[in-house]
N, CA and C atoms of all chains as a GROMACS GRO file, in nm:
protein
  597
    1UNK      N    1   2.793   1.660   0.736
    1UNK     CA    2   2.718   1.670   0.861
    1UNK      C    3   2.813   1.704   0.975
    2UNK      N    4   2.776   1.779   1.063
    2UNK     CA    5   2.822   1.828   1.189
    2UNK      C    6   2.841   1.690   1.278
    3UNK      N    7   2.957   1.631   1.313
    3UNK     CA    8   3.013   1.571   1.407
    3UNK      C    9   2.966   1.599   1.544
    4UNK      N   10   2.937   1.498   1.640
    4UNK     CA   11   2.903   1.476   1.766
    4UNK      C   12   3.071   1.524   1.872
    5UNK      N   13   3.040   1.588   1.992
    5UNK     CA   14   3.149   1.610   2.086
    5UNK      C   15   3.249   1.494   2.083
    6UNK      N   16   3.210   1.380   2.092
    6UNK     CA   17   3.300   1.282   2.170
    6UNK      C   18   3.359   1.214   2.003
    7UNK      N   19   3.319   1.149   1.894
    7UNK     CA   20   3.353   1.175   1.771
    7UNK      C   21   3.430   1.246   1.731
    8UNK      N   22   3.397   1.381   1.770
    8UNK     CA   23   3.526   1.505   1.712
    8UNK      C   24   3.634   1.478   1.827
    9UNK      N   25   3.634   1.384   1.939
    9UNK     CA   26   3.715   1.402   2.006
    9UNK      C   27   3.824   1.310   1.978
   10UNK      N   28   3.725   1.156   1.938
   10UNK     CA   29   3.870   1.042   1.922
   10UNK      C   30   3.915   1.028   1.750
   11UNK      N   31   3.876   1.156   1.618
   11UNK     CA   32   3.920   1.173   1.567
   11UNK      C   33   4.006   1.262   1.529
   12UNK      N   34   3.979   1.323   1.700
   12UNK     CA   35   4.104   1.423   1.716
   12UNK      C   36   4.253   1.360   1.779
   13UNK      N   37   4.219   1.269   1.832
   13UNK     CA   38   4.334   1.195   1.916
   13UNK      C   39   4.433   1.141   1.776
   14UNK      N   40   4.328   1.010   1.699
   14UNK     CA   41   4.367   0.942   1.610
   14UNK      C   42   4.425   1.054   1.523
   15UNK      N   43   4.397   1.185   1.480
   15UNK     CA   44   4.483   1.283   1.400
   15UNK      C   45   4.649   1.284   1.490
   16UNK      N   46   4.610   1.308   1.626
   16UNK     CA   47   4.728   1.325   1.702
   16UNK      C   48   4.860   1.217   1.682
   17UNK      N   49   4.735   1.074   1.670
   17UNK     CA   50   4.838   0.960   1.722
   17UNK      C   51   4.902   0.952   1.606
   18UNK      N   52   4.849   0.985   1.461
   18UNK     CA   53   4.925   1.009   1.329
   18UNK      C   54   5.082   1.067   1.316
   19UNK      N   55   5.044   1.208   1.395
   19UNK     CA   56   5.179   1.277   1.414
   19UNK      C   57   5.240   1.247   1.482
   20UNK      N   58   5.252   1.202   1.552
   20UNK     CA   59   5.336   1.118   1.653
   20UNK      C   60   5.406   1.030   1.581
   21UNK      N   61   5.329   0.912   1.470
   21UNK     CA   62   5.422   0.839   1.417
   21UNK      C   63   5.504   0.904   1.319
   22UNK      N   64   5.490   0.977   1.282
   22UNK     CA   65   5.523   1.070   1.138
   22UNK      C   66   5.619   1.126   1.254
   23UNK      N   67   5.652   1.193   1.358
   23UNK     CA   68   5.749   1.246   1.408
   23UNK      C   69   5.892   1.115   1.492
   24UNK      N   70   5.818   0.996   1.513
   24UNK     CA   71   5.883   0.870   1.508
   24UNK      C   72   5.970   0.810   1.398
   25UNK      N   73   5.901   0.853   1.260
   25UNK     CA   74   5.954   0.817   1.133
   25UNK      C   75   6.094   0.911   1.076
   26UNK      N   76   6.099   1.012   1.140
   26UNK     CA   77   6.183   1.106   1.124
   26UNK      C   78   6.329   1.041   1.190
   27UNK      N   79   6.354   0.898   1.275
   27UNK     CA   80   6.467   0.854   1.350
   27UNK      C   81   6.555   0.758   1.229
   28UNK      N   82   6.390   0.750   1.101
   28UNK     CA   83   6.477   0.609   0.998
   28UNK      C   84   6.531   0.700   0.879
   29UNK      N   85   6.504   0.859   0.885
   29UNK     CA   86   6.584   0.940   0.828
   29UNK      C   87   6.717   0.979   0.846
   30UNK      N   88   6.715   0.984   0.982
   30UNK     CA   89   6.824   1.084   0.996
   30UNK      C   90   6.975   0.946   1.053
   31UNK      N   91   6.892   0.852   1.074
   31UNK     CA   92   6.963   0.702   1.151
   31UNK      C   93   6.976   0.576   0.988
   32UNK      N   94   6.904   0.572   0.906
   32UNK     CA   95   6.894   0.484   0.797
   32UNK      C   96   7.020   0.488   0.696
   33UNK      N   97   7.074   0.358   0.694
   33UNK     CA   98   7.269   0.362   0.650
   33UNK      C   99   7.252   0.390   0.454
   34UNK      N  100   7.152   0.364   0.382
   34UNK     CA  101   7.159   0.380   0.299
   34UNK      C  102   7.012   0.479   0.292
   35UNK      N  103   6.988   0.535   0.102
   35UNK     CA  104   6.939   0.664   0.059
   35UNK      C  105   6.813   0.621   0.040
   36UNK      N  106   6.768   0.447   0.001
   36UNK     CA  107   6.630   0.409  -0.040
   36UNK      C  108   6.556   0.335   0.134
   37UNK      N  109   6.663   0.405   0.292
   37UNK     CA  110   6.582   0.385   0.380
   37UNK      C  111   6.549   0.534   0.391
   38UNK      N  112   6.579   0.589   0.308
   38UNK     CA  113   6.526   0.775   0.374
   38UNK      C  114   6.436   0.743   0.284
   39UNK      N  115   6.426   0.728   0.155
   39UNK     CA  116   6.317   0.716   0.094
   39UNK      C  117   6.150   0.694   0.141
   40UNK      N  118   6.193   0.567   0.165
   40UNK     CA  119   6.061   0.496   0.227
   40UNK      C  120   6.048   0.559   0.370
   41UNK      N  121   6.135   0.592   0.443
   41UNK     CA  122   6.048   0.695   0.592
   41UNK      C  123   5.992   0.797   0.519
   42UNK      N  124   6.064   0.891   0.420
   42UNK     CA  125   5.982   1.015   0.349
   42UNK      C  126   5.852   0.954   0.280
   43UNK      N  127   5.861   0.851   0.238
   43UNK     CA  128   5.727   0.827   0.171
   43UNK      C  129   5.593   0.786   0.303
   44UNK      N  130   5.629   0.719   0.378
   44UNK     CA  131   5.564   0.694   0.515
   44UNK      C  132   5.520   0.764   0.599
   45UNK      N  133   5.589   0.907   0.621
   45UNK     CA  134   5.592   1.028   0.643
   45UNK      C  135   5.448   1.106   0.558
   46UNK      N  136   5.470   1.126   0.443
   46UNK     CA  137   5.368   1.177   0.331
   46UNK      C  138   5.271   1.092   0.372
   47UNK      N  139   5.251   0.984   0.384
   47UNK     CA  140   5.114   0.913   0.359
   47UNK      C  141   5.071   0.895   0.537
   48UNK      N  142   5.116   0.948   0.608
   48UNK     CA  143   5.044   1.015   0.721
   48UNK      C  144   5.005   1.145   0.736
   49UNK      N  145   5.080   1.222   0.645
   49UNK     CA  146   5.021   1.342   0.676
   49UNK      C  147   4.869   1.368   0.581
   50UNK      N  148   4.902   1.283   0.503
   50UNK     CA  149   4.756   1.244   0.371
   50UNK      C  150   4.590   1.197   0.502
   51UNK      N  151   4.653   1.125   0.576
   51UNK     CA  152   4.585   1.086   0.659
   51UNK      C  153   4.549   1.154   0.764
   52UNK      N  154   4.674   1.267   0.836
   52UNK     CA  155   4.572   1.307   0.895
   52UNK      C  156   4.496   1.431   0.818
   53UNK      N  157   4.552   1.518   0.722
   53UNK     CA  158   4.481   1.604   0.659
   53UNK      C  159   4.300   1.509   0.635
   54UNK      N  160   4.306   1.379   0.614
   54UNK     CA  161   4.177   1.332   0.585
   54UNK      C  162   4.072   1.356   0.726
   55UNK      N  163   4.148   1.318   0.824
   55UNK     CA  164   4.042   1.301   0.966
   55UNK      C  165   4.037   1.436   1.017
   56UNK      N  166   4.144   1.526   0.998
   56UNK     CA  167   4.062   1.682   1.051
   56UNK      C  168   3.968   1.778   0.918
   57UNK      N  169   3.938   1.721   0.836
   57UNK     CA  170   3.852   1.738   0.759
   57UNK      C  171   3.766   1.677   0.756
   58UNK      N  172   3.744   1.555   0.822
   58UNK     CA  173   3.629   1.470   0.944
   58UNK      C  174   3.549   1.527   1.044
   59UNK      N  175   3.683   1.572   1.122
   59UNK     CA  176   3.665   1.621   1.250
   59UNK      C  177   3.593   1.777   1.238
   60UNK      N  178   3.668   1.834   1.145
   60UNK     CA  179   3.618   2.030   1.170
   60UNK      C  180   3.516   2.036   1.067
   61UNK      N  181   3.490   1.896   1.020
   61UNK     CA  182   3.341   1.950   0.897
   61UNK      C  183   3.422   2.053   0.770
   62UNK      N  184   3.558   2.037   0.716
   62UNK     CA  185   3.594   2.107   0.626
   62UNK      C  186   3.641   2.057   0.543
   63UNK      N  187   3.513   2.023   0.437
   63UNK     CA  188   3.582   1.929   0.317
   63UNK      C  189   3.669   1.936   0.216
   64UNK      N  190   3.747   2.044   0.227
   64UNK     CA  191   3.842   2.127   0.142
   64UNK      C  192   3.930   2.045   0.159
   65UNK      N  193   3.961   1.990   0.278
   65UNK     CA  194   4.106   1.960   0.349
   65UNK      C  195   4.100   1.824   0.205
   66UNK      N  196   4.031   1.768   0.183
   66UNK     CA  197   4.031   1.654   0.089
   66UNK      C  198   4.106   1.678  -0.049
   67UNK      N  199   4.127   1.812  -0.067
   67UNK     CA  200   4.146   1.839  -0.196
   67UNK      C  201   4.324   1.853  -0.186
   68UNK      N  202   4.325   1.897  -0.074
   68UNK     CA  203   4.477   1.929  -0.051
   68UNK      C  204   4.526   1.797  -0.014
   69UNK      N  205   4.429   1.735   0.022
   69UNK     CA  206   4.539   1.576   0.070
   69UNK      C  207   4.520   1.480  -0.075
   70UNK      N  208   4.454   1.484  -0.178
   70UNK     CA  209   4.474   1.410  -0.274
   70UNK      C  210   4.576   1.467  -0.342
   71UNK      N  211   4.615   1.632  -0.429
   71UNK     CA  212   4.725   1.695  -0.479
   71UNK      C  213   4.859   1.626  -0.364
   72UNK      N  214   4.839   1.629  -0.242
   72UNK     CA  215   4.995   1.548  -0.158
   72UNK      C  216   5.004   1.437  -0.143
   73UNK      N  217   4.903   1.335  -0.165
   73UNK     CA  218   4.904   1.235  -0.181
   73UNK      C  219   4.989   1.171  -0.345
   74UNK      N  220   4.942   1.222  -0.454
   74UNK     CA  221   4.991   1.262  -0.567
   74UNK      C  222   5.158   1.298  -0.573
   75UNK      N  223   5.176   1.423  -0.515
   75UNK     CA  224   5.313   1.478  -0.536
   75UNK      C  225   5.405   1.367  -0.429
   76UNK      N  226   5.347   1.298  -0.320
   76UNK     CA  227   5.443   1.211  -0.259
   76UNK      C  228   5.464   1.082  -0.379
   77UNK      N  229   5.365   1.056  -0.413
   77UNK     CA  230   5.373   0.924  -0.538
   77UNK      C  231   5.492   0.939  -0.672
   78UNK      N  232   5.471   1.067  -0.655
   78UNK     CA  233   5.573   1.134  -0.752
   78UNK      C  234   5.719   1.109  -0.713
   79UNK      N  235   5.728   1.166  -0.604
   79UNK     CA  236   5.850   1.205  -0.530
   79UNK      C  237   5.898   1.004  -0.532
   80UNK      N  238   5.839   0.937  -0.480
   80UNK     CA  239   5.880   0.798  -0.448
   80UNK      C  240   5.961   0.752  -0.629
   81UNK      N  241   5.867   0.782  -0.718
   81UNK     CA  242   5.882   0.707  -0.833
   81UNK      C  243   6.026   0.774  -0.890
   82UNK      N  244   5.977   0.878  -0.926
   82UNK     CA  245   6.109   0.983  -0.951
   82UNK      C  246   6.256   0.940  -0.874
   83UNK      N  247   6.271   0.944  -0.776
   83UNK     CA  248   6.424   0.904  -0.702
   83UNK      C  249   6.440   0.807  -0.780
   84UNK      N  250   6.372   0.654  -0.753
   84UNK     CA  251   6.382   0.555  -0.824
   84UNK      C  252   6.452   0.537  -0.947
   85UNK      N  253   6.372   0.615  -1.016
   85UNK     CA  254   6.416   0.588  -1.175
   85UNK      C  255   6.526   0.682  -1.173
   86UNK      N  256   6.569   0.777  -1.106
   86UNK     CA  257   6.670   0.845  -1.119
   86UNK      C  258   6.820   0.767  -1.076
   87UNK      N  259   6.781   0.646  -0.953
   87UNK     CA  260   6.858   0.617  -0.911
   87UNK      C  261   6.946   0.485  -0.979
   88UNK      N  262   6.803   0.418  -1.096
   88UNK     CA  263   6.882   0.308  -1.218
   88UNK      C  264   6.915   0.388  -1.265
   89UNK      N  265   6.869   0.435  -1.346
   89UNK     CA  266   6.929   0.505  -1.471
   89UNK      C  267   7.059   0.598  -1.449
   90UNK      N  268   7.147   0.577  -1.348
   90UNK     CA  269   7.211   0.626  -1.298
   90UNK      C  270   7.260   0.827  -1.353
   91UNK      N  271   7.168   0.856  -1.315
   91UNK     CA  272   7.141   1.016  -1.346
   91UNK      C  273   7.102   1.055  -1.466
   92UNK      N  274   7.019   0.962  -1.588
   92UNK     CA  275   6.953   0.985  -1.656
   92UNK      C  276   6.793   1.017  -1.632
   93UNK      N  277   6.778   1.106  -1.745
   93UNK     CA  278   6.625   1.217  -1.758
   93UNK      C  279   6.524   1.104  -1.760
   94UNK      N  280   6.429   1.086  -1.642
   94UNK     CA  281   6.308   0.959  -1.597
   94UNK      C  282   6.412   0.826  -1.668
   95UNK      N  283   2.576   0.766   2.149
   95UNK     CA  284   2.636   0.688   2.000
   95UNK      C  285   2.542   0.601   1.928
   96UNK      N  286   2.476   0.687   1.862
   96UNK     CA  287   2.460   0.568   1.716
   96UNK      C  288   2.541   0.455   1.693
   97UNK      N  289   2.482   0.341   1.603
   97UNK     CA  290   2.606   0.222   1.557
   97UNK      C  291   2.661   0.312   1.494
   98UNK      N  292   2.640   0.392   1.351
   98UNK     CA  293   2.763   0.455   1.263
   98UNK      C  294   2.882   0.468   1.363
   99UNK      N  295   2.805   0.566   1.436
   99UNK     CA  296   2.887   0.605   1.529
   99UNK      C  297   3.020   0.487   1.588
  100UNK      N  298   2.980   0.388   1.634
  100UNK     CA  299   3.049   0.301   1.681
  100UNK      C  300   3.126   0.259   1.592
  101UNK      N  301   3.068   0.259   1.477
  101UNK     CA  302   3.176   0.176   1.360
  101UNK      C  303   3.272   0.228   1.303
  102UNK      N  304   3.282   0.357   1.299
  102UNK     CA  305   3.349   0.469   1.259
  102UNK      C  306   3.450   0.464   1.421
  103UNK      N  307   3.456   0.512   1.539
  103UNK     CA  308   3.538   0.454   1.607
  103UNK      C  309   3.643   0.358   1.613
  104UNK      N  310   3.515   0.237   1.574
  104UNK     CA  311   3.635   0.113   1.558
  104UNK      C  312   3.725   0.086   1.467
  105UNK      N  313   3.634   0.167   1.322
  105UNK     CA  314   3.794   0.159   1.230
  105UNK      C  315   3.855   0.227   1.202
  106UNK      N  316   3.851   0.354   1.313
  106UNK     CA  317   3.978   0.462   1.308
  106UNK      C  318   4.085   0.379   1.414
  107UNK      N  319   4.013   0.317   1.548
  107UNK     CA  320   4.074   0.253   1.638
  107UNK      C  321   4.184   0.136   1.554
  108UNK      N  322   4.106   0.058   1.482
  108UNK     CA  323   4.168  -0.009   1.427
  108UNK      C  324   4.277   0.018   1.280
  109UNK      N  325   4.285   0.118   1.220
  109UNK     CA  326   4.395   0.207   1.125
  109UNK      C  327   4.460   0.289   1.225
  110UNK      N  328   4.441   0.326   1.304
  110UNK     CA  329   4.582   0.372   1.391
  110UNK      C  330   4.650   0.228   1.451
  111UNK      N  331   4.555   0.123   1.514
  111UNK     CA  332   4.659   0.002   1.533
  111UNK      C  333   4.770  -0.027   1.434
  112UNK      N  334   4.740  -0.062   1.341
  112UNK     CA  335   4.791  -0.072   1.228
  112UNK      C  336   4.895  -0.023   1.170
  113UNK      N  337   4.887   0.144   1.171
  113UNK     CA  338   4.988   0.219   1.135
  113UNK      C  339   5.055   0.240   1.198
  114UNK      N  340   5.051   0.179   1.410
  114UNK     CA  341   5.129   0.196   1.430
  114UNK      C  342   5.215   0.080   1.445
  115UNK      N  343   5.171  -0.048   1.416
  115UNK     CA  344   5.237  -0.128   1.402
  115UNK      C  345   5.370  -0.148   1.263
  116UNK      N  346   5.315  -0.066   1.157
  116UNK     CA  347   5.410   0.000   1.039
  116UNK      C  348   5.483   0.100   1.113
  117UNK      N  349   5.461   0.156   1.165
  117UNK     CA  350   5.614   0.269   1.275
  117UNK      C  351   5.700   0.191   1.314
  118UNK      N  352   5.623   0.081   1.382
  118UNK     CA  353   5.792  -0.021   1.470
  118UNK      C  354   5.814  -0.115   1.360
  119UNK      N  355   5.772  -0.166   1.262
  119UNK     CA  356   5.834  -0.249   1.184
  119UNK      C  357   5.968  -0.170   1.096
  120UNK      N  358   5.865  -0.046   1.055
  120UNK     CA  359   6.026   0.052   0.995
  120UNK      C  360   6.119   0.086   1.092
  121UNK      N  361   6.077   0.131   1.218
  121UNK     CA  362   6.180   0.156   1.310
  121UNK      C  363   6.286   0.060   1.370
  122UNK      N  364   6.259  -0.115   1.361
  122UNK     CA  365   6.297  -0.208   1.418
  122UNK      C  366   6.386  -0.266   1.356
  123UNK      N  367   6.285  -0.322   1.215
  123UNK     CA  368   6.309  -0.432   1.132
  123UNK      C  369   6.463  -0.374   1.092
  124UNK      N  370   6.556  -0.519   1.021
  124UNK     CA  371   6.716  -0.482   1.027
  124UNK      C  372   6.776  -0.448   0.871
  125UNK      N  373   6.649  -0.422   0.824
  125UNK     CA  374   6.735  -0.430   0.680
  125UNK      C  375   6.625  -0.340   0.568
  126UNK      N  376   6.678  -0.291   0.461
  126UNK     CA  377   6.611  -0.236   0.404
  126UNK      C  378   6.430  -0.245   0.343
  127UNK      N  379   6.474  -0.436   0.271
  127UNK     CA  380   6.362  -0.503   0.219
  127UNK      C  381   6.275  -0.521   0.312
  128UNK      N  382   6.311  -0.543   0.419
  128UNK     CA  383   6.205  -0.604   0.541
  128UNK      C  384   6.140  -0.476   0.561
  129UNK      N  385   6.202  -0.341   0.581
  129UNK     CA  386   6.119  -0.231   0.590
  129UNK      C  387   6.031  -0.174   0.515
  130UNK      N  388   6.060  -0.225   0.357
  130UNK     CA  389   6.006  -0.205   0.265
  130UNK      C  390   5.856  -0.318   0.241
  131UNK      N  391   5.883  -0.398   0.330
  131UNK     CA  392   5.766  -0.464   0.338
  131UNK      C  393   5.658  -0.423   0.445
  132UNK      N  394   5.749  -0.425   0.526
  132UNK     CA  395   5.641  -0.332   0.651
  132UNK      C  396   5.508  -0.221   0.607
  133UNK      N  397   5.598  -0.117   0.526
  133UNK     CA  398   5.497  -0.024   0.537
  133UNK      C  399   5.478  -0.007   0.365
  134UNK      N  400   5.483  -0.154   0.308
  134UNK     CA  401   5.369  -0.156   0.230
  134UNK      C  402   5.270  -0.239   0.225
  135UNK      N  403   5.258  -0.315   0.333
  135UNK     CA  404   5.148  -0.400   0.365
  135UNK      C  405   5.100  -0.320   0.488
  136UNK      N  406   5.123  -0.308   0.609
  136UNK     CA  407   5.075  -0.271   0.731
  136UNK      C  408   5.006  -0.116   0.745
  137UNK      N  409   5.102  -0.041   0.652
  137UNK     CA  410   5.095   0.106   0.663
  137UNK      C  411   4.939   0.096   0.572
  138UNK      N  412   4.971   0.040   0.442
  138UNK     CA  413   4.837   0.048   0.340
  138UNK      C  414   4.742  -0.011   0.395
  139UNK      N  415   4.711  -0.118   0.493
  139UNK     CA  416   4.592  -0.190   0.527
  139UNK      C  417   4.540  -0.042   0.665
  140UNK      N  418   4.627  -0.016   0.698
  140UNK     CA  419   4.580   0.136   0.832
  140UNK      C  420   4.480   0.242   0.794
  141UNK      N  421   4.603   0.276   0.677
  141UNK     CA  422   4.504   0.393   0.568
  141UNK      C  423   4.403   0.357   0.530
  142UNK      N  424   4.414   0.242   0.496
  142UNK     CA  425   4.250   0.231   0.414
  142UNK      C  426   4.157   0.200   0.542
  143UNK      N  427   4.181   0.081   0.652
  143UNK     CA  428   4.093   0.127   0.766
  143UNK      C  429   4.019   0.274   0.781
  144UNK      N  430   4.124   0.368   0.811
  144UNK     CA  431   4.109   0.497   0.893
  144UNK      C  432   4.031   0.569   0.798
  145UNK      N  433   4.039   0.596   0.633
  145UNK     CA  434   3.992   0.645   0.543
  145UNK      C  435   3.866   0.576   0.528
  146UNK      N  436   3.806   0.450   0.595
  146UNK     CA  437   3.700   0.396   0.540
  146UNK      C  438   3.616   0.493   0.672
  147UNK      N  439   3.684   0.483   0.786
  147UNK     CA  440   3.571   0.527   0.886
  147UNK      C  441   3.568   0.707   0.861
  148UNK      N  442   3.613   0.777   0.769
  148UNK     CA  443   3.661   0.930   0.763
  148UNK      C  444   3.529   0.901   0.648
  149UNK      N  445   3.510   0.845   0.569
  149UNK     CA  446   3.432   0.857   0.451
  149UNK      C  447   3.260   0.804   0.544
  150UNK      N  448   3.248   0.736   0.630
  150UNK     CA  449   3.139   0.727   0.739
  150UNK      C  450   3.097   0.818   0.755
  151UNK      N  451   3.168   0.900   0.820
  151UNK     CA  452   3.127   1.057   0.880
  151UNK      C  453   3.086   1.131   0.816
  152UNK      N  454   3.100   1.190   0.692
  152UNK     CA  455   3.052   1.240   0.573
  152UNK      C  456   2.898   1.208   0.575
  153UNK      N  457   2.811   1.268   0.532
  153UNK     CA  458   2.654   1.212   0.441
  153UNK      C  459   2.690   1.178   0.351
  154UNK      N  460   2.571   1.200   0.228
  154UNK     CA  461   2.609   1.145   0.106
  154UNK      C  462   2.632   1.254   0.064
  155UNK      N  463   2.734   1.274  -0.006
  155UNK     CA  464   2.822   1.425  -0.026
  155UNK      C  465   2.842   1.375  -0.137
  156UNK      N  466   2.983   1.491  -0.188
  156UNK     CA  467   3.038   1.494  -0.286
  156UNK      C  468   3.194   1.436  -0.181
  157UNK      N  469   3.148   1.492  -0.063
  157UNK     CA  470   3.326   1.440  -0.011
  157UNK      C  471   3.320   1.275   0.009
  158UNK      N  472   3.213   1.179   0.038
  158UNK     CA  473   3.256   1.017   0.056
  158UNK      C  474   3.299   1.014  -0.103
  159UNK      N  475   3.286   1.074  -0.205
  159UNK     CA  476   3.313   1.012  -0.342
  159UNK      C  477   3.468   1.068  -0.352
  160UNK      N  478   3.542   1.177  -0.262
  160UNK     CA  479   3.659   1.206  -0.280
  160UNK      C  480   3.750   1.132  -0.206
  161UNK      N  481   3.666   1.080  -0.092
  161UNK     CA  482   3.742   1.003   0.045
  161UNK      C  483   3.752   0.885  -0.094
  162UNK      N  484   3.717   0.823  -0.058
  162UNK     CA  485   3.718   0.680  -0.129
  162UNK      C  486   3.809   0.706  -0.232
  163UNK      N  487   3.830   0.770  -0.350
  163UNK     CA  488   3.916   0.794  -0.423
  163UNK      C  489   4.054   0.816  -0.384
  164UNK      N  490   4.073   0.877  -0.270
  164UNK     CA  491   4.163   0.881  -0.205
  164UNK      C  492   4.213   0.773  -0.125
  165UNK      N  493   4.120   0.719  -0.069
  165UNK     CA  494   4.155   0.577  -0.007
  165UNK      C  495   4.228   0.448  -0.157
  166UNK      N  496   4.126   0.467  -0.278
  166UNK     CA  497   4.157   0.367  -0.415
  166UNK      C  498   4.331   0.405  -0.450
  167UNK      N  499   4.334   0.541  -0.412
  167UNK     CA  500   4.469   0.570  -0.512
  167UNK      C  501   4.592   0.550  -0.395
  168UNK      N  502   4.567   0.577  -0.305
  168UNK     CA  503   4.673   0.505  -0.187
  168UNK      C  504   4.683   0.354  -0.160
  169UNK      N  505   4.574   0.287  -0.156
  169UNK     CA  506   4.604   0.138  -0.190
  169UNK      C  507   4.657   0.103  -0.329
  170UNK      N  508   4.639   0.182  -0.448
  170UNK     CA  509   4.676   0.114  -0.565
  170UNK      C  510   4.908   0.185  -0.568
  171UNK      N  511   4.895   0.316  -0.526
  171UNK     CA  512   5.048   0.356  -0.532
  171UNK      C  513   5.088   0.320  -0.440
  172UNK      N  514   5.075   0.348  -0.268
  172UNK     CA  515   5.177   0.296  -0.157
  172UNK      C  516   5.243   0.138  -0.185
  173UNK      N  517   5.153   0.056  -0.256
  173UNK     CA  518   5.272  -0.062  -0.258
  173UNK      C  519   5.358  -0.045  -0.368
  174UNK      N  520   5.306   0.069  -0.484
  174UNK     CA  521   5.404   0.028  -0.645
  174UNK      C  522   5.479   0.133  -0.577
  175UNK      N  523   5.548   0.235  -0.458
  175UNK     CA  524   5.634   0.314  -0.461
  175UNK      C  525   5.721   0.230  -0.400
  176UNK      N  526   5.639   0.125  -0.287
  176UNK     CA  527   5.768   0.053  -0.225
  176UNK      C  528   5.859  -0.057  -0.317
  177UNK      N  529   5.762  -0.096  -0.409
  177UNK     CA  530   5.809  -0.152  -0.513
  177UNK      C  531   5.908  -0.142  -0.576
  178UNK      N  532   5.870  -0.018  -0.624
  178UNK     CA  533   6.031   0.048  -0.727
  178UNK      C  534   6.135   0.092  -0.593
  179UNK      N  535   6.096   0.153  -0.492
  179UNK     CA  536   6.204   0.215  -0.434
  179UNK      C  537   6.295   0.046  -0.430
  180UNK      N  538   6.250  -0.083  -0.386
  180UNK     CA  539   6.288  -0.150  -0.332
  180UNK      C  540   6.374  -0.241  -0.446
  181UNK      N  541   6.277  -0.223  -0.567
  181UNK     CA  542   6.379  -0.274  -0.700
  181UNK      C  543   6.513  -0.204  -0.744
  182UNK      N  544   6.507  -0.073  -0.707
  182UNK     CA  545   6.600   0.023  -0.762
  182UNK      C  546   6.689   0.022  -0.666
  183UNK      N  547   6.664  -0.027  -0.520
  183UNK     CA  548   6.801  -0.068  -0.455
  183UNK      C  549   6.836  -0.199  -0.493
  184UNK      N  550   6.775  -0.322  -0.576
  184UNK     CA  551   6.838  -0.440  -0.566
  184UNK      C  552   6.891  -0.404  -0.698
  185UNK      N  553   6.903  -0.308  -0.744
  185UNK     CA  554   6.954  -0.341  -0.897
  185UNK      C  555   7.111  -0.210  -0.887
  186UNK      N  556   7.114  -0.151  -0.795
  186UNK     CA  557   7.208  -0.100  -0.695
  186UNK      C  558   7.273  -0.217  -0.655
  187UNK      N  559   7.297  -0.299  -0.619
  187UNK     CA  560   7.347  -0.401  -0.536
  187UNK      C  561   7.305  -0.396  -0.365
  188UNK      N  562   7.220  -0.369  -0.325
  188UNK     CA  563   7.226  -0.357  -0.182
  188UNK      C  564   7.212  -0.484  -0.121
  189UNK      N  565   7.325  -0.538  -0.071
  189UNK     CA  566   7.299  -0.693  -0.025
  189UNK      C  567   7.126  -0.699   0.065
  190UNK      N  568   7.040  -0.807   0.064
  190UNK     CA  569   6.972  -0.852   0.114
  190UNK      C  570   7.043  -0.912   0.264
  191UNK      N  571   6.935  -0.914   0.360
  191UNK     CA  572   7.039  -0.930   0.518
  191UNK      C  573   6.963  -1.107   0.539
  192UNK      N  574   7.055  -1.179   0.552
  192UNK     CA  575   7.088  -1.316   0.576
  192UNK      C  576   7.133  -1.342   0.688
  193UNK      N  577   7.125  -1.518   0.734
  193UNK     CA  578   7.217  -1.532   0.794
  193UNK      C  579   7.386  -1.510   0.818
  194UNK      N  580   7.448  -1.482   0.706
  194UNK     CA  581   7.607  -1.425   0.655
  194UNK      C  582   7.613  -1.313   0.704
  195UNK      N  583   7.556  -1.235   0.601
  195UNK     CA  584   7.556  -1.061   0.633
  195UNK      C  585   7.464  -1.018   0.708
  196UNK      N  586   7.496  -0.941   0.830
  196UNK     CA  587   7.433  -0.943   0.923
  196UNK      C  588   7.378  -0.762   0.874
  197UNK      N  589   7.286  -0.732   0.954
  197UNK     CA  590   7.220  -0.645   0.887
  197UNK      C  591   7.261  -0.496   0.968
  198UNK      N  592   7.191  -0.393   0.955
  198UNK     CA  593   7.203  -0.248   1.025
  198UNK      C  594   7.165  -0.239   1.149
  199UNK      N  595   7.177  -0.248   1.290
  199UNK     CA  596   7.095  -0.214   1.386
  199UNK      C  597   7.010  -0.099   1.395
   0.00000   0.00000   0.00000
């Protein structure tokens, strides 16, 4: 269903206020003394952009956007687990 | 505004509180684990807020049955990634921050 003016408006903000933190999260990357605090900002990172891909596919009535945020939702889950096990197994295959 | 209307507001209002309260806990907090707790409790309770009022807006579609799925599989992985990331540094040795060892600013 077609969204109301003021609706499309504060799920346009709340998309905004997303990136904002996701561009905040970018300080525990580049500032974080060890490799499993980049981790978790990159994973924190991903699971805002999951989020806002969800609310402007709210907002613009384009339910596609859903399909692309579950496949990145996915490949970030990946990305988290993968380092991990790469990082016991100290450079052994999973 | 319809109630939907209103309710859908309040729990986008209320999953951005949330998530942004997971921004300053990772940005603040002094030590790895503590961050690792942050934004797997605070960050996951946001998302699923914000995703419950995104699946509102929808009719009865085919998209509330994708929202929701999407909301199930982010509450069930965002805590098992912080999990392992957070096991795979204690098995690293990464001291835990104590009163002794004082932590990262």
């Amino acid at each position: 269903m077609a969204v109301s003016g003021l609706l499309q408006t504060v799920l346009l903000a709340a998309a905004a206020a997303f990136v904002v933190f996701a561009v905040v999260l970018v300080y525990r990357i580049v500032a974080g003394p060890t490799m499993q605090d980049r981790v978790i900002a990159v994973n924190g990172i991903g699971t805002n952009a999951v989020v806002v891909l969800a609310l402007l596919a709210a907002a613009l009535d384009r339910p596609g956007y859903l399909d692309v945020a579950l496949v990145y939702g996915m490949l970030n889950f990946l990305m988290s687990i993968a380092i991990s096990k790469f990082t016991v197994e100290r450079g052994g295959v999973i | 505004m319809t109630p939907t209307e209103i309710l859908v507001v309040a729990l986008v209002a209320a999953g951005t509180f949330f998530a942004f309260v997971a921004v300053v806990g990772i940005v603040r907090l002094p030590d790895l684990y503590t961050r690792a707790h942050a934004t797997s409790k605070s960050d996951t309770l946001g998302i699923l807020l914000t995703l419950s009022g995104v699946a509102l807006v929808f009719g009865a579609d085919l998209a509330v049955a994708k929202t929701v799925l999407l909301g199930l599989f982010l509450f069930v992985t965002n805590p098992t990634a912080a999990h392992a990331i957070t096991r795979a540094a204690y098995d690293q040795g990464i001291a835990p921050w104590t009163t002794e060892t004082e932590g990262d600013e």
